[in-house]
N, C-alpha and C positions, 0 to 999 in steps of 0.2 A: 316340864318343857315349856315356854315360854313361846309367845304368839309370833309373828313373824315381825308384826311393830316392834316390840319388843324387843326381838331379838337382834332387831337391824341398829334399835336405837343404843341398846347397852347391855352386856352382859347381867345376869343378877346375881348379888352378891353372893359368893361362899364365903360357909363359916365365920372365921374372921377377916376373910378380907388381905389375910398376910400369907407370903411362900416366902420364908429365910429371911426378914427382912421385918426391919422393927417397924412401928406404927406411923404412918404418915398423916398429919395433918391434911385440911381438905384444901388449907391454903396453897401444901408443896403442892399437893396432885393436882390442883388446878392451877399452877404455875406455870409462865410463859417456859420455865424449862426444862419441865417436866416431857418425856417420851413417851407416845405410846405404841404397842407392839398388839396386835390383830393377829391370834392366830385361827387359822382356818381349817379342820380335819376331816376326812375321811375313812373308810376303813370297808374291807370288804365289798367291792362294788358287783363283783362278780356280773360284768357284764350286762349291765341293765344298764341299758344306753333309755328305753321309751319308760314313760312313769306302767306301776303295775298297769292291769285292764281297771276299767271301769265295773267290777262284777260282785260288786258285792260279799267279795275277800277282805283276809284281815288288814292288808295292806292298798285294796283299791284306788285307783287314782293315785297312789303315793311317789314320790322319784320322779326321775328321769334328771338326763345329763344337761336340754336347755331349759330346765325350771332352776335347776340348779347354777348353771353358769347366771340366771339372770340374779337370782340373791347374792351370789360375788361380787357380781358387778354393781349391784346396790351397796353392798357393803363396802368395795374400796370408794367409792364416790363420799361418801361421809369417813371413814379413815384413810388416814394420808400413808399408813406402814402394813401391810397387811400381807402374813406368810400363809403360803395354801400347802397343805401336807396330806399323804396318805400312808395308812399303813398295810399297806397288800392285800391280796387276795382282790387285783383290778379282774382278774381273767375266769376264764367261765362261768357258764348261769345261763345265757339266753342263744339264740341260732346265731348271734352278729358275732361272737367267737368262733363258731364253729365254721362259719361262712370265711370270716377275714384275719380270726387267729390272735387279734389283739390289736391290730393296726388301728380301728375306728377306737377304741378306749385311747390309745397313746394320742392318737389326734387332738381328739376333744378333750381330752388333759389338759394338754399342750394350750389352745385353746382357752382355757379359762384360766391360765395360768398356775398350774403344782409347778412347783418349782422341786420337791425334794418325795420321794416315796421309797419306801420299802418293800422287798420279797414276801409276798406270802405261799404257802405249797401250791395253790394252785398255778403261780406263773410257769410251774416248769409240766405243766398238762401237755405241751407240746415237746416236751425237753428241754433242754439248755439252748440247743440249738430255733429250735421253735421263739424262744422268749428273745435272744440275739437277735434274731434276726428283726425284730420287729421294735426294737432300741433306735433305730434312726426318724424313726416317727415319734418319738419322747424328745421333746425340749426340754425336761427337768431328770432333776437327776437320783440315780438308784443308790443307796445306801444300805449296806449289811456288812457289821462289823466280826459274826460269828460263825463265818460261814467262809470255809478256806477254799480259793476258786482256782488255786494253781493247778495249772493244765488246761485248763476251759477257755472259752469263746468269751467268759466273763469275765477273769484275769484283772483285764483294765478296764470294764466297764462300769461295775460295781466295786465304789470305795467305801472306804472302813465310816466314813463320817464326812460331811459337809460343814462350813461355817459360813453362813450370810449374814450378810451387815443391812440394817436398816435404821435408815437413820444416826447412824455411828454404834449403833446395838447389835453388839456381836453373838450369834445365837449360831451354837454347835447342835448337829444333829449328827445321831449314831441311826444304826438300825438293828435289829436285834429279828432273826426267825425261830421257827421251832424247829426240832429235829425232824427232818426228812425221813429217817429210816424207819419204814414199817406205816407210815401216811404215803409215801410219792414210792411209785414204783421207779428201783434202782435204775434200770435206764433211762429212768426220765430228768433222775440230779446227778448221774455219773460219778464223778470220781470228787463231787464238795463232799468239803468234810463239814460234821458240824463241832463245834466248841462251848463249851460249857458256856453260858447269856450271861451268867453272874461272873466271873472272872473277865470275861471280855469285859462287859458294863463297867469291871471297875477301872479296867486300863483307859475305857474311853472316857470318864467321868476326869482320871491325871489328866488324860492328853487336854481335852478338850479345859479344864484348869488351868492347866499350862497356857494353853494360846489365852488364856486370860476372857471367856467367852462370857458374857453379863448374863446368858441363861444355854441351859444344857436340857435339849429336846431327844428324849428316847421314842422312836419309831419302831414299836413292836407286835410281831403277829408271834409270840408263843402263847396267846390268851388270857384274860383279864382273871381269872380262879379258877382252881380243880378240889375238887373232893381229896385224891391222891394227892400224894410229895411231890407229882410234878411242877417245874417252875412254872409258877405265872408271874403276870404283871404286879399285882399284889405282893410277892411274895420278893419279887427281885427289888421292890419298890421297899420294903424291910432291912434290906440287907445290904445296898448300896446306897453311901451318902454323895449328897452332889445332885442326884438327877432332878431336876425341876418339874419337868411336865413327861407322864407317860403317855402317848397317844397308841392305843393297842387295837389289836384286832384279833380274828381268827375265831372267838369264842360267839359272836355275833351277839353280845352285850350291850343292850342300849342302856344307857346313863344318860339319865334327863340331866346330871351334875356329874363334877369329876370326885373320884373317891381322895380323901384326905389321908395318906398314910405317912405315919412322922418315925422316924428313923432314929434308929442307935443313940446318936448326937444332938437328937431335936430337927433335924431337917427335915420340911416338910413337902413329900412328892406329890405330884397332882398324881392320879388314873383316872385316862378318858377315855371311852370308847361309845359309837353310835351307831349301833346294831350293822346291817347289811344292806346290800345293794341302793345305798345312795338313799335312803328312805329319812334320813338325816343328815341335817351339815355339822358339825359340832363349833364351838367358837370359846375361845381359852383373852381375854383381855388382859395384857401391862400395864402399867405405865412405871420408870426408869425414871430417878431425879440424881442429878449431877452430883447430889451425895455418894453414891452407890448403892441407896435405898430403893428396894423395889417392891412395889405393893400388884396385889393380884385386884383389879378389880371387878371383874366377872368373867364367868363360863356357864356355858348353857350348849343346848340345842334346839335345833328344831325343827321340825317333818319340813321337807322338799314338798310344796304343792303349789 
C-alpha cells in the first residue's frame, strides 16, 4: 500500500505494466496524445459515514466519508479524467442506516461524485422497497446485469450496464451480484431472479464489444475467492475473455495491488478489491494512444486518514 504522496502522485507499477496491449514506449505514454483514464473504487462501505473511533482498534482513526471526499478531490485537481465506482454493500454497519435508511450514504456519494455502483446483499436489508425508495438521493447510477427485476420497483432503475465517455474513452461498465437465496431473507429481494455471473458476464463483455468500448469495467459483489466451487471474482476472471478491470467486493479483501489473472486467449483481467467500510480508496491508472494501444500504468491503494 503506497503513502498518500504517493498515491496522489502516481499509481505503482504492476507487473509488466501491460492489460491486452503491446508494449508502449515512454515516448507514446508521455505523448501530447496519449489519454489518461483515473479510476477510482470502493467497495463495501457499510455505512461508515465517521472515520472508526480513536481506541486503539485494528482499524482506529481509519475512514470516513469527508477524509475521503478530500483525497478525490486532491486527486481530480492533478487528473483531468477521473471515474469514481463502487462495488456495494453501501448500506448497513453503523446507527446513520438505521436512523435514515440509506439516504445520508446516497447523498454524500452523490457529493463526491460516484457516478456508477453496483448491488450488494445488504442494499435490500430494508427490501426492495426500502432501497427504491431512497434512489432519488443517488445522482449516479445502479448497474446489475444478473439479477432479473421484472415486476419490482427496480424494473427501470437498475440497468444491465452503463457506458461513459471521457475524454472520447469509452468505458462500459456491467455489474454482477451474488445469489440472494439463502444470504437475504426472501421478503427482502422478492420476486429477483438471480442468473448464472459467468453467462451473463459473457453477453455483457459481446454487448459492451459491440458498442466498441476502449475498456470493459466489471462491478462485482459475488466475492474475490472461495475454498468451494462457488463463483468468484478469480474464477469468472478465468473464464471470460474481454473483461479489463474486476472491481469486487463482498469478501471484505484488501489488495494493496490488483490480482493478474490471464485468460484462455492470453487476456489479461485486473482483480481489485479494498477491504470494507471505506478504510481504503483503491486507484486503477490508463493511459489510451490513438494507436489503440493501451498500457496500465499503475494501481494501488490506500488507508483513508
Amino acid at each position: 500500500m503506497l503513502n498518500r504522496r504517493d498515491f496522489l502522485k502516481k499509481g505503482l507499477l504492476v507487473g509488466s505494466g501491460l492489460l491486452a496491449s503491446p508494449l508502449l514506449s515512454d515516448e507514446l505514454l508521455a505523448g501530447p496524445k496519449a489519454k489518461r483514464l483515473t479510476i477510482l473504487h470502493t467497495n463495501d462501505m457499510h455505512s461508515r459515514i465517521e472515520p472508526f473511533p480513536n481506541d486503539g482498534g485494528t482499524f482506529a482513526n481509519l475512514g470516513g466519508m469527508a477524509r475521503r471526499a478530500t483525497l478525490i478531490q486532491e486527486i481530480r485537481r492533478q487528473e483531468p479524467h477521473v471515474l469514481l465506482l463502487d462495488a456495494g454493500d453501501i448500506f448497513q454497519g453503523t446507527p446513520y442506516f438505521n436512523f435514515y435508511g440509506g439516504e445520508l450514504e446516497f447523498k454524500l456519494m452523490s457529493e463526491m461524485g460516484y457516478e456508477v455502483a453496483t448491488l450488494g446483499n445488504h442494499e435490500f436489508d430494508n427490501g426492495i422497497t426500502g432501497f427504491a425508495d431512497q434512489l432519488p438521493h443517488a445522482s449516479f447510477s445502479f448497474v446489475n446485469s444478473n439479477y432479473d427485476f421484472t415486476g419490482t420497483p427496480l424494473k427501470d432503475e437498475v440497468k444491465p450496464f452503463k457506458i461513459i465517455k471521457k475524454d472520447g474513452i469509452k468505458i462500459g461498465v456491467f455489474g454482477l451480484g451474488i445469489e440472494l437465496q439463502g444470504l437475504v431473507a426472501q421478503a427482502n429481494y422478492g420476486s429477483i431472479r438471480y442468473q448464472d455471473p459467468v453467462a451473463i458476464a459473457r453477453e455483457m463483455v459481446e454487448e459492451l464489444t459491440r458498442q466498441k468500448c476502449d475498456l470493459i469495467v466489471c462491478l462485482s459483489h459475488i466475492g474475490y475467492a472461495y475454498e468451494s466451487a462457488r463463483i468468484s471474482d478469480l474464477k469468472l476472471a478465468a473464464q471470460i475473455e474481454g473483461i479489463d478491470l474486476i472491481i469486487g467486493g463482498h469478501t471484505h479483501t484488501f489488495l494493496d495491488h490488483p490480482t493478474e489473472v490471464v485468460g484462455p486467449s492470453g487476456h489479461t483481467t485486473l482483480v481489485n478489491q479494498v477491504g470494507w467500510s471505506g478504510i481504503r480508496l483503491g486507484r486503477v491508472d490508463f493511459e489510451f494512444h490513438p494507436s489503440g494501444r493501451r498500457a496500465l500504468t499503475g494501481a494501488n491503494s490506500v488507508a483513508v486518514k
